[in-house]
Phi, psi and omega in degrees: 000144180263148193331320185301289165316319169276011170283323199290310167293000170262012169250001184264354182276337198255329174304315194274005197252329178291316176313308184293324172291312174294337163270326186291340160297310157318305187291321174282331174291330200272352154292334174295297194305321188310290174338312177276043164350063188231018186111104162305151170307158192260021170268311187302342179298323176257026100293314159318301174285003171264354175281317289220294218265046294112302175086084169185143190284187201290333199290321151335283159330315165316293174332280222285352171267341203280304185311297204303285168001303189287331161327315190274297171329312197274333140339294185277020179057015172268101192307146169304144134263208184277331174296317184252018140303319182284329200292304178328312174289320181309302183298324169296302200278359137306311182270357147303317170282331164299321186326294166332309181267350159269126182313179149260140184259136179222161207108123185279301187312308134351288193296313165293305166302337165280335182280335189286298176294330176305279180331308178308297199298314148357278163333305155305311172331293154313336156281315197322314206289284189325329188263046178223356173048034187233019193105109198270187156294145212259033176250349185274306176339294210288279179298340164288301165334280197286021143292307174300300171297282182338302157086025123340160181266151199273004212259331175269327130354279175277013185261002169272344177294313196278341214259296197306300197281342148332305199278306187298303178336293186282332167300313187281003156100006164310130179315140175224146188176191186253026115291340179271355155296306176303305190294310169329329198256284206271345210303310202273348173244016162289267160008290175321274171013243155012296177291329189290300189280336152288335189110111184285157173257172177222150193258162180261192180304307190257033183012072141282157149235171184238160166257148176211151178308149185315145174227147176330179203257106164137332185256000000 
């Protein structure tokens, strides 16, 4: 095989290892807030109430808000890849399965602290994936779109993302608590963080992504 090919399949390996790595990290920070039972984050609040009102577990709930997401990404002209067609299922069906095996967490002082580190570690999670250029999530999908129309900063960008889904979330009978504050509040500059230090992607015309070297924080 020539050298070109094999670059080129050890770099679709180190991509497919960041998606995967980047939902599985996600999906477990995000079985910790569940634990910590202090309010969910405010996406996750509208995957708790649409599982709620579904007769269905939460991973489940993830799918079917994941799908819808990606409609509103394809609106907003940010195309899927194959990643962030996989990831609802992917991210659903893990934390149906992580679930189980993570304790309840006790203590408050504890409990704060874990949805505070989960979320940072979130985040990564969530840059992984945007930096793996295979199609982000299709809740990233979304914020990336309306970053892009928008000519926004991506930190504010997600924090009208986090605001709007508190509000369909709690209508929809989903835990709310001052963890679902904290997550509102760092989720989107956590992202920043995390992309800034990885090297942010930048999306093209047919919205892929690229890597491009870091640029401040803010543009």
């Amino acid at each position: 095989m020539r050298p070109v090919a094999l670059l080129g399949r050890s770099r679709l390996v180190i991509r497919l290892a960041s998606l995967l790595g980047g939902c599985g990290i996600a999906t477990f920070c995000y079985a910790l807030t569940i634990r910590a039972s202090l309010g969910l984050g405010p996406l996750f609040v509208v995957q708790q109430g649409v599982a709620r009102m579904i007769g269905a577990a939460i991973g489940q709930g993830v799918m079917v808000v994941g799908v819808g997401l990606v409609v509103v990404a394809l609106c907003l002209r940010s195309w899927p890849g194959p990643g962030t067609l996989a990831l609802p299922f992917l991210g659903g069906g893990l934390l149906d399965l992580m679930l189980p095996h993570v304790p309840a967490i006790h203590g408050l002082p504890l409990r704060l602290a874990v949805v505070v580190v989960a979320t940072w570690v979130m985040a990564f999670g969530g840059a992984l994936t945007i930096r793996a250029g295979l199609g982000v999530a299709a809740y990233d999908a979304v914020m990336l779109g309306l970053r892009r129309s928008s000519g926004r900063s991506l930190r504010l960008v997600r924090l009208i993302m986090e605001l709007t889904m508190l509000g369909c979330g709690w209508l929809l009978g989903g835990s709310v608590g001052v963890g679902t504050a904290i997550t509102a509040v760092l989720i989107g500059p956590g992202i920043q963080f995390w992309l800034f230090v990885l090297g942010r992607p930048a999306v093209s015309s047919v919205g892929e992504l690229r890597l491009r070297r870091p640029a401040p924080v803010g543009q």
